[in-house]
Residue frames as a rotation matrix with the C-alpha (Angstrom) as fourth column:
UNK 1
-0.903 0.262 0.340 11.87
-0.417 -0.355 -0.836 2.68
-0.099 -0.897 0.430 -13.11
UNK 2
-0.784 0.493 -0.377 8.35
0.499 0.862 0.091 1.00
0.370 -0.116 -0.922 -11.72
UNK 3
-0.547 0.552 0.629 5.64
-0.796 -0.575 -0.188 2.05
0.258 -0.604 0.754 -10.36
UNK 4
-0.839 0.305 -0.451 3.57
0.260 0.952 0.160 -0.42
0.479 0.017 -0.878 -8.06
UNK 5
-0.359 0.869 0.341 0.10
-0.857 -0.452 0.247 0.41
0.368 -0.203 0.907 -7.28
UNK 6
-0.962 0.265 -0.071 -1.41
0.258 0.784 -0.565 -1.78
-0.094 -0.562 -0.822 -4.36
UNK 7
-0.691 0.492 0.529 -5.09
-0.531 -0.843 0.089 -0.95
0.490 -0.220 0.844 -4.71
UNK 8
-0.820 0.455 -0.347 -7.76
0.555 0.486 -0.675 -2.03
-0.138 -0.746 -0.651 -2.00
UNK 9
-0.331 0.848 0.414 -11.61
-0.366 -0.520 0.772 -1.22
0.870 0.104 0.483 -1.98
UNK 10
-0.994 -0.107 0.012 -12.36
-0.041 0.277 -0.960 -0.84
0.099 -0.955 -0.280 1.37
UNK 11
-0.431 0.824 -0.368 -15.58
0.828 0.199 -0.524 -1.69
-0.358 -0.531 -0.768 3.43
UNK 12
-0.327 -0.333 0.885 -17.67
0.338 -0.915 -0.219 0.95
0.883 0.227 0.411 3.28
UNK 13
0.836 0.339 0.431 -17.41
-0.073 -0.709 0.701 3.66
0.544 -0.618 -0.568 5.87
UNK 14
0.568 -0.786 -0.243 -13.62
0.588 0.182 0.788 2.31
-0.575 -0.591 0.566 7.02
UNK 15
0.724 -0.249 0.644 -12.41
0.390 -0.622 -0.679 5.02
0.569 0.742 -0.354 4.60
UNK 16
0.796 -0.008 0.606 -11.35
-0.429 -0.714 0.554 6.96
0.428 -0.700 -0.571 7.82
UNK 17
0.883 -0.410 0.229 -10.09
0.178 0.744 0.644 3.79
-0.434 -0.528 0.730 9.46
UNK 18
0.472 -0.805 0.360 -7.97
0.873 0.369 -0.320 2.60
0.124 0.465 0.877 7.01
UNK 19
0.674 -0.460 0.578 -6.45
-0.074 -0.820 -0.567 6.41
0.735 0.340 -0.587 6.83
UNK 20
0.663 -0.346 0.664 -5.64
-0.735 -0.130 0.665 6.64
-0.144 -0.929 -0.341 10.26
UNK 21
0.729 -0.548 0.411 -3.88
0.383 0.823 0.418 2.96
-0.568 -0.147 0.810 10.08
UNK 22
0.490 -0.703 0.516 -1.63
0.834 0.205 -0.513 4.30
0.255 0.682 0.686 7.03
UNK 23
0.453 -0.623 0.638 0.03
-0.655 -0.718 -0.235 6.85
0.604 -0.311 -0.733 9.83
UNK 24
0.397 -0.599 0.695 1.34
-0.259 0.653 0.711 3.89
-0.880 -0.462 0.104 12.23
UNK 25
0.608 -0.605 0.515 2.37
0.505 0.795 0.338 2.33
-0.613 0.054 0.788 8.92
UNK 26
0.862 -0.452 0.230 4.25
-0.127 -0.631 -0.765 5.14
0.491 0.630 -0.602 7.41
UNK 27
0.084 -0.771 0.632 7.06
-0.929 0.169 0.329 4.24
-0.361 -0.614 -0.702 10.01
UNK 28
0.282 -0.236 0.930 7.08
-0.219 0.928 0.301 0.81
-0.934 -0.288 0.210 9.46
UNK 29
0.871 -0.113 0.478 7.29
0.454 0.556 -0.696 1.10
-0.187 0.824 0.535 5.68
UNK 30
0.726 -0.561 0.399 10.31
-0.673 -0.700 0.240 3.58
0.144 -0.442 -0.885 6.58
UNK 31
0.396 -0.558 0.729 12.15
-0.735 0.284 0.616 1.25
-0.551 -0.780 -0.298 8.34
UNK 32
0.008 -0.225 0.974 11.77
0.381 0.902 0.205 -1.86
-0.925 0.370 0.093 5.37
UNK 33
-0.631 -0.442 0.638 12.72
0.663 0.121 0.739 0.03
-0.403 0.889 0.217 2.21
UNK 34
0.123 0.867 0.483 9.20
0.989 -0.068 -0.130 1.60
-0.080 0.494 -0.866 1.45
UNK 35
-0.640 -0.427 -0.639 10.91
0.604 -0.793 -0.074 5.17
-0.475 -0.434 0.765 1.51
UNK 36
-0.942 -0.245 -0.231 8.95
-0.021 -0.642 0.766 6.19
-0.336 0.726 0.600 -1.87
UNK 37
-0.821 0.551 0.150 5.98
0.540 0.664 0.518 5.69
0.186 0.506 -0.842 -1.40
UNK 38
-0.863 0.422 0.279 2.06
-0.501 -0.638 -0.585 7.85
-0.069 -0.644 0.762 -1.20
UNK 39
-0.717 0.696 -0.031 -1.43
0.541 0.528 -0.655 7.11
-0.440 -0.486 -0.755 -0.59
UNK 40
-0.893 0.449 0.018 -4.24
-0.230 -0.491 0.840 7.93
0.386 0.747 0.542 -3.32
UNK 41
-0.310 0.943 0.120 -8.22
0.605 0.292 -0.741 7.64
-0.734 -0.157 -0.661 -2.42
UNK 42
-0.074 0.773 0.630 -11.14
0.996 0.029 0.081 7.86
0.045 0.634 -0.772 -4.40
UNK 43
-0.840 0.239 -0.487 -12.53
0.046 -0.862 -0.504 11.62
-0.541 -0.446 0.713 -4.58
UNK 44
-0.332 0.875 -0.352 -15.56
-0.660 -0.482 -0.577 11.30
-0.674 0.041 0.737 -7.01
UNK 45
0.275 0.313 -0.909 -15.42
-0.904 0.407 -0.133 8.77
0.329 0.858 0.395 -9.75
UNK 46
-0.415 -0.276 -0.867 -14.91
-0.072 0.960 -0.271 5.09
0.907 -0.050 -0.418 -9.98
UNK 47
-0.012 0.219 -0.976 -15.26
0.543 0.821 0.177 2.82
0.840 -0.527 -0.129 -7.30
UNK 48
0.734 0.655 0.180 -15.87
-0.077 -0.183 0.980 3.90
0.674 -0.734 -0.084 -3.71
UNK 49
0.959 0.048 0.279 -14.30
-0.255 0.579 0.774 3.54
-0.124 -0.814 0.568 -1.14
UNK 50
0.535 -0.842 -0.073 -10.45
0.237 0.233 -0.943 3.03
0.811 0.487 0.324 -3.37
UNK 51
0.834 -0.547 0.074 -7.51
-0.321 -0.371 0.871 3.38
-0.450 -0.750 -0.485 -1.39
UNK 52
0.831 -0.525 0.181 -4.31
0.480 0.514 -0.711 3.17
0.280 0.678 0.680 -3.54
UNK 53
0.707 -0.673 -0.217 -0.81
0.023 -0.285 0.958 2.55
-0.707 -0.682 -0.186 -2.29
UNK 54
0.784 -0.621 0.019 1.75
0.163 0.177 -0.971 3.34
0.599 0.764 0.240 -4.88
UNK 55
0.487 -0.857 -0.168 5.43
-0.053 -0.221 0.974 3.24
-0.872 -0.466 -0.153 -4.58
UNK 56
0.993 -0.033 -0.110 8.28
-0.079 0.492 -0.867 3.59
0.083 0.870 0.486 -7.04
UNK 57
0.643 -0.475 0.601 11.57
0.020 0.795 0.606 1.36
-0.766 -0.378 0.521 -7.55
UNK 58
-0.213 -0.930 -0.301 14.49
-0.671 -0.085 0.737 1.20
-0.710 0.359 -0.605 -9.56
UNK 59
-0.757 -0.418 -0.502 13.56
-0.548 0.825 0.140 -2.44
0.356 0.381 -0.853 -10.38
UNK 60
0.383 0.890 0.246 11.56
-0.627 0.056 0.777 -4.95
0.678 -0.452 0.580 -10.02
UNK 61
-0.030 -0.854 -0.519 14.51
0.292 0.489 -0.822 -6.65
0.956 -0.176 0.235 -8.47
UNK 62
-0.964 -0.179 0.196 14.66
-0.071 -0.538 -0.840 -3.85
0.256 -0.824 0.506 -5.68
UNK 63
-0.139 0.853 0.504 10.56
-0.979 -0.194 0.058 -4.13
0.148 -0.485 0.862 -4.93
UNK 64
0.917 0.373 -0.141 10.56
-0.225 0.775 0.590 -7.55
0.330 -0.510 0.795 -4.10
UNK 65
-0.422 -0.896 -0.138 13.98
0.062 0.123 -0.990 -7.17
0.905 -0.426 0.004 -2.03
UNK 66
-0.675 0.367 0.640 11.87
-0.537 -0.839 -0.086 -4.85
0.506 -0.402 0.763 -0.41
UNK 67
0.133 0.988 0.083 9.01
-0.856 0.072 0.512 -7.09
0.500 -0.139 0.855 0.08
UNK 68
0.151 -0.463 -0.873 11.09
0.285 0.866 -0.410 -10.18
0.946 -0.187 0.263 1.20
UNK 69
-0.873 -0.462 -0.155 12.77
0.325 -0.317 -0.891 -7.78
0.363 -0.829 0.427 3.87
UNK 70
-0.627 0.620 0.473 9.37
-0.779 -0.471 -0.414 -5.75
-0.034 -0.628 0.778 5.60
UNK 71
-0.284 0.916 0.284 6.63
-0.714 -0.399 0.575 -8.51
0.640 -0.039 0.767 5.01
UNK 72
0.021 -0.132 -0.991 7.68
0.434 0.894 -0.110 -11.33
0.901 -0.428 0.076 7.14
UNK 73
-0.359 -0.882 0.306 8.21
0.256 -0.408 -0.877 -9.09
0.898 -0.236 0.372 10.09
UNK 74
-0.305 0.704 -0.641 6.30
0.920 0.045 -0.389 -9.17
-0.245 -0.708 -0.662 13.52
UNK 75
-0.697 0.155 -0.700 5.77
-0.046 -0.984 -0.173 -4.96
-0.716 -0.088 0.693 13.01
UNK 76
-0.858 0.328 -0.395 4.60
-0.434 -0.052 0.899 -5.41
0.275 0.943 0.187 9.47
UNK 77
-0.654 0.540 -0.530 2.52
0.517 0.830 0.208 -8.78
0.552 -0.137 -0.822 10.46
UNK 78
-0.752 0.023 -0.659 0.85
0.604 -0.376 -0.703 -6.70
-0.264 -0.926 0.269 13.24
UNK 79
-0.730 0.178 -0.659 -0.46
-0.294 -0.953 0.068 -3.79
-0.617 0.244 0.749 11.24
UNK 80
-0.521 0.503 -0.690 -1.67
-0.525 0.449 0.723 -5.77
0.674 0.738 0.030 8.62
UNK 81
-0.670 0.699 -0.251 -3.72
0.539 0.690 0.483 -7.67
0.510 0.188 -0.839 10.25
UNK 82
-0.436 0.512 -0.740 -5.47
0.402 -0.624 -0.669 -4.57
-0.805 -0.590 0.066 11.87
UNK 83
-0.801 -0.335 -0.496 -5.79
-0.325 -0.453 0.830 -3.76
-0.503 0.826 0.254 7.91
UNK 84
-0.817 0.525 -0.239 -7.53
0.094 0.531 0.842 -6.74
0.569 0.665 -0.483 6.14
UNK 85
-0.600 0.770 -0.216 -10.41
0.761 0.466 -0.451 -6.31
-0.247 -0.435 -0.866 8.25
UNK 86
-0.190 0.644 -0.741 -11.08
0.125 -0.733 -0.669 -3.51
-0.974 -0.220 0.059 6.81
UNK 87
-0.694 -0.302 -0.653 -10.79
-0.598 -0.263 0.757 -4.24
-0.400 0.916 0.002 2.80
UNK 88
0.503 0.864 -0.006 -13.13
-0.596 0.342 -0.727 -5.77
-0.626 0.370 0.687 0.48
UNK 89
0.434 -0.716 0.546 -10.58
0.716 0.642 0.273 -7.21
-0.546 0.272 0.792 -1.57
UNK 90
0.163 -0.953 -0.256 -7.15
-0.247 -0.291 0.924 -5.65
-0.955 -0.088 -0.283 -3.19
UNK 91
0.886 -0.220 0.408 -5.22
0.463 0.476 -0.748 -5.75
-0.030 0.851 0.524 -6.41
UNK 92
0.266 -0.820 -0.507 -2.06
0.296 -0.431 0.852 -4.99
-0.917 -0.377 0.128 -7.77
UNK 93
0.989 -0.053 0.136 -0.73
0.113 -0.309 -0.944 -3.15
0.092 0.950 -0.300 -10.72
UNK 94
0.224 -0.895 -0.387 2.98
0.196 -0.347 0.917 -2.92
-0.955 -0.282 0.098 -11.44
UNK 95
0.696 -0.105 0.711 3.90
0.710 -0.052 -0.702 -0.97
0.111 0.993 0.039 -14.50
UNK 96
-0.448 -0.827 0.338 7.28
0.893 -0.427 0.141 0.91
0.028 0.365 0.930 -16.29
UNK 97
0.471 0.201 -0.859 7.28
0.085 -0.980 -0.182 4.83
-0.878 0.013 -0.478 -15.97
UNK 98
0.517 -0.041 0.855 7.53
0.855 0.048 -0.516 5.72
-0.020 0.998 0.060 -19.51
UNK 99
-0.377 -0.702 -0.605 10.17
0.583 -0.687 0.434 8.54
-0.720 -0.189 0.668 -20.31
């Protein structure tokens, strides 16, 4: 098993924004595989402003099925670009769940 952690440091003050947006895309990631997945934010330490999407995956086989199938998609394509206007810039972490 995987865990993939998308994290984004958003503008600040789009804290809100960005929430709100990750309820239109809780359907859309529904629909393209993203079944497992929640939404972390900052609450006092580190960076500002964080917004971290994790999901987790059999494989890393099965997350970038996943990503092949939802990010090419007019729905997907849509959202996102109502998104990046609010981030500062993004990383990605993808690491093994240790038994």
């Amino acid at each position: 098993m995987i865990v993939v952690r998308d994290i984004f440091h958003l503008k600040f003050g789009k804290a809100k924004d960005a929430r709100e947006l990750l309820k239109e895309a809780k359907g859309i990631n529904e629909k393209y595989g993203f079944a497992n997945t929640r939404a972390l934010s900052d609450l006092v330490t580190g960076k500002s402003y964080t917004l971290i999407l994790e999901s987790e995956w059999e494989d890393l086989g099965s997350w970038e099925a996943a990503m092949k199938k939802g990010l090419g998609t007019e729905d997907w394509q849509k959202w996102y670009s109502k998104f990046i206007p609010l981030v500062d810039s993004a990383g990605r972490e993808i690491l093994n769940i240790v038994d």
